[in-house]
Each structure stands twice: as C-alpha cells, then as structure tokens.
C-alpha positions in Angstrom: 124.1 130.0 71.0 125.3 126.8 72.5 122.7 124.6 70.9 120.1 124.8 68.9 118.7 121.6 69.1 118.7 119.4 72.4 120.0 115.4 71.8 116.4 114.7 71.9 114.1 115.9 69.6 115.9 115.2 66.2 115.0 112.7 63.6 114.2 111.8 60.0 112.3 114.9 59.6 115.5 116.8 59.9 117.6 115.5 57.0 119.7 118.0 55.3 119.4 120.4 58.7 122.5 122.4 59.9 122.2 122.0 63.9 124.3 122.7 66.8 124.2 120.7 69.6 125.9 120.1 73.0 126.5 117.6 76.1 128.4 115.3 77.4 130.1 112.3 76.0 128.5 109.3 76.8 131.1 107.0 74.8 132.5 107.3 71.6 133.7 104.2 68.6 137.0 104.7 67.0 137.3 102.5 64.0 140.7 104.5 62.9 139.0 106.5 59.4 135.8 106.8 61.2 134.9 107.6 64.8 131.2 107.7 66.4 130.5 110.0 69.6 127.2 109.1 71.6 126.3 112.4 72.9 124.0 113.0 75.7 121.8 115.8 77.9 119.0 115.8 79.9 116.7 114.9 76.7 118.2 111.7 75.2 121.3 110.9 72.7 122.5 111.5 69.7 125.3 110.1 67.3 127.8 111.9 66.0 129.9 110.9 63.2 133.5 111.9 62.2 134.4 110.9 59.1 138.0 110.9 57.4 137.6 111.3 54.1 134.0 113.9 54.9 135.1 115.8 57.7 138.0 118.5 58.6 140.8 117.5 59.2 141.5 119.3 62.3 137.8 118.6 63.7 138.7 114.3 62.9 141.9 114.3 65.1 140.5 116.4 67.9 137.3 113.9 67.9 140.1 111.2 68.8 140.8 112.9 72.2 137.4 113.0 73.6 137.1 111.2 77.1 133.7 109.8 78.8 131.9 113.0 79.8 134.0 115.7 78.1 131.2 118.6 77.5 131.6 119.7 74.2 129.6 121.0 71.4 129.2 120.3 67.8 127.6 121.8 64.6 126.8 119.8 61.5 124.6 118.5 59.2 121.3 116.0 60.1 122.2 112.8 57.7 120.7 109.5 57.5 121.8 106.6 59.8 123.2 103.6 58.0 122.6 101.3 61.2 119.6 102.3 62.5 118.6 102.1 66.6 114.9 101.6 67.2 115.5 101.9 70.9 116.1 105.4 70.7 114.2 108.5 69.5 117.4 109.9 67.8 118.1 106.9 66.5 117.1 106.9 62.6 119.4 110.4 62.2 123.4 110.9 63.1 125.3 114.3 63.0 128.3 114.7 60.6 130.2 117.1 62.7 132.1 119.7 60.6 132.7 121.9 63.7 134.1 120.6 67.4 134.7 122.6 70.8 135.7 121.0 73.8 134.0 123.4 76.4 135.2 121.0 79.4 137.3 118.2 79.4 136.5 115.7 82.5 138.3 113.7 84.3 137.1 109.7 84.0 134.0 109.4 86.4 134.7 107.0 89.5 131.7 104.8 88.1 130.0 104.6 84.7 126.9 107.0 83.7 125.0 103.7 82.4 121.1 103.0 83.6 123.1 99.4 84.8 125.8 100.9 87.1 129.0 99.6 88.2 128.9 102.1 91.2 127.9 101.2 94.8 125.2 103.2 96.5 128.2 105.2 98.6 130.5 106.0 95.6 127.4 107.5 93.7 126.1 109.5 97.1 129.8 111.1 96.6 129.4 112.0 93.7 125.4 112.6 93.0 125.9 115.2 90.7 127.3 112.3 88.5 125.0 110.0 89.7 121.7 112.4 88.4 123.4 112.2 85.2 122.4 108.6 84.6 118.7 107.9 83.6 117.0 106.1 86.9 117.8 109.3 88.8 117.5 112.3 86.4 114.0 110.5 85.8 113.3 110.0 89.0 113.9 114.0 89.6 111.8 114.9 86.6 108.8 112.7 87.9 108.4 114.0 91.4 108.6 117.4 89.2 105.5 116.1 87.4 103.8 114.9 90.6 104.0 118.4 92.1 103.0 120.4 89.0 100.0 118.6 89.3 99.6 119.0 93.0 99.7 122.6 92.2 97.3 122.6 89.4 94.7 120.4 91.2 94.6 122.5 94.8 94.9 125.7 92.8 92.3 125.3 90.3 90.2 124.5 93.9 91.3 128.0 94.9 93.7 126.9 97.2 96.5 130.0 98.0 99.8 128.7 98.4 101.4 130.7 101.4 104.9 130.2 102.5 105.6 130.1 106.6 108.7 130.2 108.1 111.8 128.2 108.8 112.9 130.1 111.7 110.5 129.2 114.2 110.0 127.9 118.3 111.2 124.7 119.8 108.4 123.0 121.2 108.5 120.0 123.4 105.4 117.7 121.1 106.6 115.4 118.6 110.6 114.3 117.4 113.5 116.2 118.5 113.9 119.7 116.8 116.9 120.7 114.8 118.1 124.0 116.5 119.6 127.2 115.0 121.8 129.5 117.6 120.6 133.8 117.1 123.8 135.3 117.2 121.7 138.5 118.2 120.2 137.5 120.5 122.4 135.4 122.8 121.5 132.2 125.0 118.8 131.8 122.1 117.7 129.4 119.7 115.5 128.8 116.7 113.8 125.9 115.5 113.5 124.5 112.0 109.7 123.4 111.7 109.0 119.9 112.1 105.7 121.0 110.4 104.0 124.5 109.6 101.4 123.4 112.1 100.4 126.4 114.1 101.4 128.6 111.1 99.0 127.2 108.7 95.9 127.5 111.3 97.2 130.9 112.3 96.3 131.6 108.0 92.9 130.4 109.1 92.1 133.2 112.2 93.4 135.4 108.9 90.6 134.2 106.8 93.0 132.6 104.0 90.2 129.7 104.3 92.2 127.7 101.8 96.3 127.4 102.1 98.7 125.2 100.8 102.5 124.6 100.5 105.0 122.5 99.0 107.2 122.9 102.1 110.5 121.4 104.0 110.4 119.8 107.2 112.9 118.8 109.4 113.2 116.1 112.5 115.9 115.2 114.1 115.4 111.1 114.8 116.7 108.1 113.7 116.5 107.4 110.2 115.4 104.8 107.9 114.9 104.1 103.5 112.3 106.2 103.5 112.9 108.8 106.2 114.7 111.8 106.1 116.2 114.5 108.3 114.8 116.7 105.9 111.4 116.3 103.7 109.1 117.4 101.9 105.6 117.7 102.6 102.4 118.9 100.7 101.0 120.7 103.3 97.0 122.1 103.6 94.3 123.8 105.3 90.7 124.8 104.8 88.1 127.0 107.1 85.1 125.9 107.8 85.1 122.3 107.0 84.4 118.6 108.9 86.3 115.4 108.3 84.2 114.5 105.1 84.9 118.1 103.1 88.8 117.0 103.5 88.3 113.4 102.6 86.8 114.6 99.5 89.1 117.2 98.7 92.1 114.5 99.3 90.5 111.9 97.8 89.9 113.7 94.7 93.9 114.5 95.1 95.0 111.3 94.8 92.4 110.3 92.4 93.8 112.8 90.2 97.4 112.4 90.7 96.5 108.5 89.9 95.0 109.2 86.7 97.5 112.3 85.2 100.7 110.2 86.3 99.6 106.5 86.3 97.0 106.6 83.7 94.9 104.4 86.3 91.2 105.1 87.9 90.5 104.6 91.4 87.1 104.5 92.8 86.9 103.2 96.1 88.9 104.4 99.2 87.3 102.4 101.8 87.1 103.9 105.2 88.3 102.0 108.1 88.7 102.5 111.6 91.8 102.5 114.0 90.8 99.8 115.8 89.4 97.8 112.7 93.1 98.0 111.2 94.5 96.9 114.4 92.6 93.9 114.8 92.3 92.6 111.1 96.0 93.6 110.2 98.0 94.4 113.0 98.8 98.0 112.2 97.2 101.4 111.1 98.6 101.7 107.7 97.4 98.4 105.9 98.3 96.9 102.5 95.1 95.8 101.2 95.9 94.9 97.3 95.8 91.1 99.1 94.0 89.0 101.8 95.8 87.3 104.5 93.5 89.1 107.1 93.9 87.9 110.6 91.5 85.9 112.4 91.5 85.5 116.0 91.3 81.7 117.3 91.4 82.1 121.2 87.7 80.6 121.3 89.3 77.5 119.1 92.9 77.0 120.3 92.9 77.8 124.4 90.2 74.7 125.4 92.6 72.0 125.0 96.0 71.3 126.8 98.3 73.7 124.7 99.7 75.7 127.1 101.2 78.3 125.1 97.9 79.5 123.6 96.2 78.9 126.9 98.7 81.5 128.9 98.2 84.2 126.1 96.2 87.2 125.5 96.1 86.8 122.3 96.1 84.2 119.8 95.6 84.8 116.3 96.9 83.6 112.7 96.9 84.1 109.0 96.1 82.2 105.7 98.6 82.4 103.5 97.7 81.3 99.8 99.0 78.2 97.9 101.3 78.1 100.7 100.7 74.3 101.4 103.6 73.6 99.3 106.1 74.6 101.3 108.9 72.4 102.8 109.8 71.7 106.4 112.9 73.7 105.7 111.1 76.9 104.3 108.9 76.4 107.2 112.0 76.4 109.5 113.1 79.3 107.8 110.1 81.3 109.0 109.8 80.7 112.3 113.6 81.3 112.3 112.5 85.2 111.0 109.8 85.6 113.5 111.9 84.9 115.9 114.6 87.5 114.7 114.9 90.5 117.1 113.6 92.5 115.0 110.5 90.7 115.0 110.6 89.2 118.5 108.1 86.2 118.3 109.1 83.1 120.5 107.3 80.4 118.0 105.6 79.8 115.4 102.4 77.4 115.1 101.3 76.9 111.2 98.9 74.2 110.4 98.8 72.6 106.4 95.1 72.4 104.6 95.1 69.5 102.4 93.8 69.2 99.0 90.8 66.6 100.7 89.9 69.0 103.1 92.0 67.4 106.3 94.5 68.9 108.1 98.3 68.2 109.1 99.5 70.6 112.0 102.7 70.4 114.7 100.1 70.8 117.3 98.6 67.8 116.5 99.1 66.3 119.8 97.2 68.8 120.9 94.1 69.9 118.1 91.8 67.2 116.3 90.7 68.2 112.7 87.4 69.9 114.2 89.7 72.7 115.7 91.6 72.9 113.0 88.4 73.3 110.8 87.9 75.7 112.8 90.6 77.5 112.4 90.5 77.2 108.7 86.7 78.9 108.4 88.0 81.7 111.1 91.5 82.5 108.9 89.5 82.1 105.4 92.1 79.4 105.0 91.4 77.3 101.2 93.0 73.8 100.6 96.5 74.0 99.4 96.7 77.2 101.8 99.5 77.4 104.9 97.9 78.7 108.7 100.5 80.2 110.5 99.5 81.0 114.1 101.1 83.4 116.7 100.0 83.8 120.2 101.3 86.4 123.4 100.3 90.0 124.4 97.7 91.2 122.3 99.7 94.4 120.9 102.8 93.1 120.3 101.5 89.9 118.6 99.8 91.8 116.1 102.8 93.8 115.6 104.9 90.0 114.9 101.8 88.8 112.4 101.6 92.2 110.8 105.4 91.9 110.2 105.4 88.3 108.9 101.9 88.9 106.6 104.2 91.9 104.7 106.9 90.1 104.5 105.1 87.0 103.0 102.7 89.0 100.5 106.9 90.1 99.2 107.8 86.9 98.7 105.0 85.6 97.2 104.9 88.9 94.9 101.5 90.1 95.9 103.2 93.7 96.4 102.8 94.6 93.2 103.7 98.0 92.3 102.0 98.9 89.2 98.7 98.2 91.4 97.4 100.5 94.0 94.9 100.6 96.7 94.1 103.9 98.8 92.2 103.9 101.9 91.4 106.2 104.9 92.0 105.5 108.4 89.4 107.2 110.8 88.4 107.5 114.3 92.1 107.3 116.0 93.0 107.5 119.8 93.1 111.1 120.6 95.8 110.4 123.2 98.0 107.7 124.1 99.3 106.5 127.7 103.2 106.8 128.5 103.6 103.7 130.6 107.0 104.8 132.0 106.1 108.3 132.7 102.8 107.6 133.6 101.7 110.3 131.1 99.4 110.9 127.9 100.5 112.4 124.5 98.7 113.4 121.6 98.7 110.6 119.5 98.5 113.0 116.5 99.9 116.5 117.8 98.0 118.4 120.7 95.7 120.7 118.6 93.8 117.6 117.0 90.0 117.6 118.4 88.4 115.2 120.0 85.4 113.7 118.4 82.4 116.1 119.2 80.5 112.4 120.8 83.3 112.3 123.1 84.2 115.1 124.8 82.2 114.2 127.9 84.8 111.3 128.4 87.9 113.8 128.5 87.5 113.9 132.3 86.7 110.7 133.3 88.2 108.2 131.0 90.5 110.0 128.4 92.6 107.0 127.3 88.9 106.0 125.2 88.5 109.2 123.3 88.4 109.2 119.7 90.5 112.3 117.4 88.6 113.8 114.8 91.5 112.5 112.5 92.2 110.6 110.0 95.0 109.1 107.7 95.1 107.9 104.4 97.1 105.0 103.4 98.7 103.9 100.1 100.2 99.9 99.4 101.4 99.7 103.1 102.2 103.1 103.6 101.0 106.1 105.2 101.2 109.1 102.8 99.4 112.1 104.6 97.3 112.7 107.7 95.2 115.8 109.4 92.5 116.4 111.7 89.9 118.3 112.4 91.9 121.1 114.7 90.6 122.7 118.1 89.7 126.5 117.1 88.8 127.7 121.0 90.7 128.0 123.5 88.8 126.8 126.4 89.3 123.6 124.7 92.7 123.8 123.8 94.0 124.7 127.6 91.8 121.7 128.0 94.0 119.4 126.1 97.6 121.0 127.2 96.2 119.9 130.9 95.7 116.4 130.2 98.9 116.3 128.1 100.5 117.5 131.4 101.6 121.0 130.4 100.9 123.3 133.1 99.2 126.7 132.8 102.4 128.4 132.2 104.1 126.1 130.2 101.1 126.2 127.8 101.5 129.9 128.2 104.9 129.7 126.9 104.4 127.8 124.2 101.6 127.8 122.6 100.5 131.5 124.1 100.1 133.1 120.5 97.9 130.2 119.3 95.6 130.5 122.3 95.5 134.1 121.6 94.4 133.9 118.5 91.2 132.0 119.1 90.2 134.6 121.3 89.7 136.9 117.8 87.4 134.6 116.2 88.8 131.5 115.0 86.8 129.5 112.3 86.2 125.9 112.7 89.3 124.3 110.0 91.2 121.4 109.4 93.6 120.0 107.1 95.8 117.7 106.2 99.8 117.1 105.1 101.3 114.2 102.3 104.8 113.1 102.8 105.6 114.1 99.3 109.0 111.9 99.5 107.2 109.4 99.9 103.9 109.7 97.8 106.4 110.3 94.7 108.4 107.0 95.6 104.8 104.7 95.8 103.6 106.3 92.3 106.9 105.5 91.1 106.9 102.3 91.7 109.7 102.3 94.7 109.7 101.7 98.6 112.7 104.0 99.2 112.8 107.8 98.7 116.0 108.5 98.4 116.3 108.5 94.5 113.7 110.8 94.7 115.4 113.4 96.6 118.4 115.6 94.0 120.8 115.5 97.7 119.9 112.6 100.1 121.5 112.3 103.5 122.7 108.2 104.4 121.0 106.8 106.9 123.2 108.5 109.2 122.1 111.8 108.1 125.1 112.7 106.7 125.6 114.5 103.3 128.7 113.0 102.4 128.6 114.7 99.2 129.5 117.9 100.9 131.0 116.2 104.1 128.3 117.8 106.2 127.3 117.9 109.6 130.7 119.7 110.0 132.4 121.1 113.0 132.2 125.2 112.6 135.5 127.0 113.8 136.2 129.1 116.8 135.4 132.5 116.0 131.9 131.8 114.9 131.3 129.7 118.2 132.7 132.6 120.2 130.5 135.1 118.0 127.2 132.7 118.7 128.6 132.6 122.6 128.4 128.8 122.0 131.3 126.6 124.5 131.7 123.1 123.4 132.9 120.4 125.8 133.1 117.1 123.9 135.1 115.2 126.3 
C-alpha cells in the first residue's frame, strides 16, 4: 500500500508508530548531517526527518536530491518534535524516515505551491493542476463539494428525485446564443447544449415525477464576466402542484439550511419585495440590503427653483451616504469623475454636506436655500456628518448610475461585509418586456413563465403591465436563483408565443412537443434554478467564481490550460459536411 496514513491525521497519539506515507514535496531543510522534508497531500503536512547518524545511509543521500514537488513516499517511525508548530495539526510529531521512494521526480513548478503565491492569475490558469495544489483553491474545491452534499441531503430528505436530462438538445431562439453541436448522422443538422433543462424538467412533471432536481451544466454562449461562465453549474428544480408560496418555503428553507450547516449562521427573515419596489428604492432587481443608502426621490424639492438641470429631467433622485461629510473636495472630485466614467455614464454629480449644527453646505447653493436642502435631507434619511449625492436624467438609466455609485460606495466604506448575509425574494416581475428597436416583446423571464392569475385580462389590451408569477431570490447584491410559476395549458401557452411574436408555425416548430404534452394532462408546477457557481462564491466569502470552478475559462472563454476552442482538422469537417470560409 502506498500510505497508510495521510499527512493529516497524525500526532502525539502516534509516538512509537511505524507509518507510510506519501505526497508531494512542499520544501525540504538541509543542514548538511540533518535534512527536514515538509511533505504534503490533499489533508495537511507532515515533517520528515533524515538524520545522519539515525538513518540509512543510502535513504540520507537520496533525501538530498529531492526537488519541490517530487512525489515520493516514505515509511518510518512517528517520534517526537523537538521544535514544535502549533499552526499545524501534524505539527507536535515528525517522521524519521528509514525507507525513501521517489515515485515521480518533477520538474520545478513555474510558480510556488504557497497559500501567498508568486504566480499571476494567467501562469496559474496554465497550469491549474498546479494551481489546485495550493490551499485557497483545493479548499475552495472541497467547499463547493460541501455545499452540494448538503443540497443533496436537504432536497432529498424532501423527497426530491434527482433526474438527469439531456445535453444534446434543440436550438431555440429565447434567451443567450446557444452553443451548437454538428450530427455527423444526420447532415445539415445541429444540436444544442442546454442553456437550461427548462422544458425537460416540466416535461418530468406531465410524467408525475412531482418533485425533480439536478445538479446540472449549463451552457451560454455571451460575453463573459468574474462571475459568468460559458459553462455553469446550476441546482436545478421542480415541483407539481404548487403556487409561488410552496416554492418560497421550500427555497427558503434551502438556504436557511445551507446557511446554518456551512456558515454556522441563522437567518430568519427573507423580506419580500417587489420589482418595482427594488427599482425605485435601489435602482436594480437584485439589491444589497446588509446597509442603507436607500434612494429617495427629490423632484418635488429640487425642480421649483431655477436649476435647470433638475428642472429638464425625469428623474431626480439621490442617496445618503454615512459619515461621509468628511470627505475632501478632492475625494469629491474623484466621484463625480467615476460617475461620469463610461461605464457609468452620468453627466454630473450634485452632493450636498449635512453639518454637525444641522445646516447645510451644497454646490447648488446659488440655487437651494437650507429649507430645500432640509428637505432633501428628511427625503434621503440623510444624519449630520452624512454626504447627499444627487443624480438627475431619464428615470431608468439614472437609477442604473445611483445603483452603481451606492455599490461602489457601501465597498469603499466596507459595508460589504462578507461574513454577513442578507437573503431576500424579489416578486411580482414584468411578464414581458418591450424591444424598442424591434418594436417587439420578450419574456422577461423565458416564455413559459405565467402571468399573474389577476392579470390575464390585461394580456390583450395592455401587456407591457402584466405581472409574472415569478420571483428571484437575492443574496449580498446578487442574484442566486429564480423560477416561476410555469403555464401548464396550452391555450395559454400559444397565447404567450403570439404576443412574443412567434407565429403559429414557428411555435409549432419549436416548442410543438411542450404544447403536446399539455394536451395529456399537465399539473399545475413550478420551480426554480440557483447559479451554484455563484451561490458557492457568496458563502465563501468571494465575488468571483472562478476559484470555485476545478477548469475555468478567462474571460475570453478560453481554456488555456488545454489551448481550447481549437480549430478541428479537415477530415472531420468533411465528415460533419461542415465548409469554413474565414476570410
């Protein structure tokens, strides 16, 4: 046997023990009669010691040969540390080796396996099987195991049957582009890889599965960012006769669980908030509530006087931004110089200063008296010592700007706090949303979300105002899973592919087999998916998923690890009648 302990699990219990152990070479001390070798696997680190005058000859020289991350095993005796480590588990005991076998010398690794790296993030995507080596990542890996062992064990002990559906499915024109996959038997054809087992999963509903989940891959093809993938990961359910408050339990109960078993922290309220609540007090539908800084809209106090900017917009609306009083002209310059970034867009930047005496000092003073700005202070919540800023424009893409600056601010100020969490659901969105280049509607969710039962009547006359039976839930800033309530007749569904501007046959074509299948008694159901990439990065404390993931892509979506996408020769082309003109 190759070991028979692992560099773990051994300490002062195990004096006088005859062990074998093996791993790699983390580093190793050569004091010329005496060498140490920290040796390392998946479990921790152990010392060896090789000792001139205690240990064979042979075994001492070869000891002096061993290289960073040579894999090599050892057998000796479990002895007493002199100098002890209280950092480490291991680290009262040391191995006198009498036996040594190098099972893999290495070459040196292009960066050091240390928890403090001196490898860049595209050196150690080269070479992630070295990078997984060091601590941050193989722990990383080993909690999103965790996380999903207790997914399973929560939805399972619920009786939730975990189905797999295929990856070999139908392009379909809702939603991101579609990663395709050429049928060599059949030719002219494609497959799709699922952007989500959507129709699959209500399809195990007509078959009276009644509770389904899956630990599945997805795949889009769009542009990426930190924490979005070409491929992911998604914890993806379904339940039979349910409404929107069975599933928020269920879900809630979830990530109540999850909460407790990983975090060792209880969570009892998710508050329930609607689209356009979010919209209005934060500027977007996945809010951070673990702080304040909600907006408060000041057209009724800022567009009587002579301003002109606030007069001419939609919209004007600002933020209180704690202790923030004490900021200098130059941080204050420094802001409106982000706002005004293009990747924020904002053309100014009004901010107003609340004294300690309860006056004000403003840069539209010319234009406000200390009533306004009183005024503004009791609408924003604003305290003495506390910074207004105030932006003003369309009413959408304002929001957007303030959203954007209130994150940023609640980072600098360190009210993101990752140890702290704060769940909440997201109700009552627009069913559809209005294309204003094409002229068209989409589903703002995907097309077989239902429209609230209340508003059905307004599906003919004013659709643009009907609610989805959906609902998100959001953790810190960011949205970890979403569902609906589904449409389970088809009556209803042809209803919906019309005002999404399919015709008859094009629904037909597409979404035939669904359509069918409501025709054989199709139970009311709903469900919901979490971005388990991402849910794993929040609980661990991160904002990216990538360390998360064994084999990332770059935000290119390139594996550079295995060089892939990569060009495929001629004869397989030829045999998938496939003609490439690249010019």
């Amino acid at each position: 046997m190759y070991r028979s302990h692992n560099c773990g699990e051994l300490n002062a219990s195990n004096i006088n023990t005859e062990v074998t152990l093996a791993g790699w070479v983390q580093k190793s001390r050569d004091k010329g009669f005496m060498n140490w070798v920290d040796l390392r696997d998946r479990y921790g680190i152990t010392q060896l010691i090789f000792d001139e005058s205690r240990s064979d000859k042979a075994v001492f020289e070869l000891a002096k040969t061993l290289g960073r991350e040579f894999v090599i095993q050892v057998k000796g005796t479990v002895i007493e540390r002199e100098a002890k480590n209280k950092n480490i588990p291991t680290g009262e005991i040391e191995i006198l080796v009498s036996e040594l076998t190098i099972l893999n010398a290495a070459l040196t690794p292009p960066f050091t396996i240390e928890d403090e790296t001196d490898g860049g993030e595209d050196i150690r995507m080269k070479y992630r099987y070295l990078d997984i080596r060091r601590n941050p990542v193989k722990n990383s890996l080993l909690f999103r195991h965790k996380v999903a062992m207790e997914v399973r064990k929560y939805l399972s002990d619920l009786d939730f049957c975990e189905v797999e559906t295929p990856y070999l499915i139908k392009s379909t024109p809702e939603g991101a582009r579609d990663f395709v996959v050429p049928s060599r038997m059949n030719e002219g054809q494609f497959y799709a890889l699922p952007q989500s087992p959507q129709t699959f999963k209500q399809l195990l509903m007509v078959g009276g599965m009644d509770k389904y989940f899956q630990i599945v891959k997805c795949f889009r093809d769009e542009d990426l960012r930190a924490d979005r993938q070409p491929e992911f990961t998604q914890i993806d359910c379904e339940m039979a006769f349910v409404e929107q408050e069975d599933i928020l339990n269920i879900f809630e109960g979830l990530t109540r669980h999850l909460l407790k078993e990983i975090k060792g922290i209880e969570v009892d309220k998710f508050p329930r908030i609607t689209y356009d609540y979010a919209m209005k007090t934060y500027g977007n539908d996945k809010p951070d509530i673990r702080f304040g800084m909600e907006f408060g809209e000041l057209n009724e106090f800022a567009q009587h006087k002579d301003f002109p900017v606030f007069n001419a917009a939609e919209l004007v609306v600002g933020i209180a931004v704690p202790g923030a009083g004490n900021y200098t002209r130059k941080e204050i310059d420094g802001l409106i110089d982000w706002v005004k970034r293009p990747q924020v867009g904002a053309s100014g930047m009004v901010y107003a200063k609340c004294n300690d005496d309860g006056t004000f000092k403003s840069s539209v003073d010319k234009f406000y008296d200390q009533d306004d700005l009183g005024q503004w202070a009791k609408i924003t919540g604003a305290k003495p010592g506390d910074m207004i800023f105030v932006l003003s424009g369309p009413a959408n893409k304002t929001r957007a700007q303030l959203s954007a600056l209130r994150m940023e601010l609640a980072t600098r100020l360190g009210l993101r706090k990752p140890e702290e969490f704060a769940p909440l659901w997201v109700v009552d969105f627009p069913l559809l949303e209005l294309d204003e280049e094409s002229g068209r509607y989409h589903a703002m969710h995907h097309p077989f979300t239902s429209p609230k039962p209340e508003d059905m009547q307004l599906l003919e006359t004013e659709p643009g105002k009907v609610r989805a039976n959906a609902y998100d839930m959001v953790l810190n800033g960011n949205e970890i899973g979403g569902g609906s309530i589904r449409i389970h007749d088809k009556a209803t569904q042809q209803l919906m592919f019309k005002y999404l501007g399919f015709t008859e046959e094009e629904a037909k074509a597409q979404f035939g087999f669904l359509m069918d299948a409501f025709q054989f008694g199709a139970p009311p159901h709903g469900g919901l998916a979490f971005g388990l990439d991402r849910l794993v990065a929040i609980l661990g404390g991160q904002e990216t998923i990538r360390d998360f993931i064994a084999f990332p892509k770059n935000n290119s979506g390139r594996d550079v690890m295995i060089d892939a996408p990569a060009a495929i020769d001629e004869a397989q082309l030829k045999e998938l009648a496939i003609k490439l003109d690249l010019k």
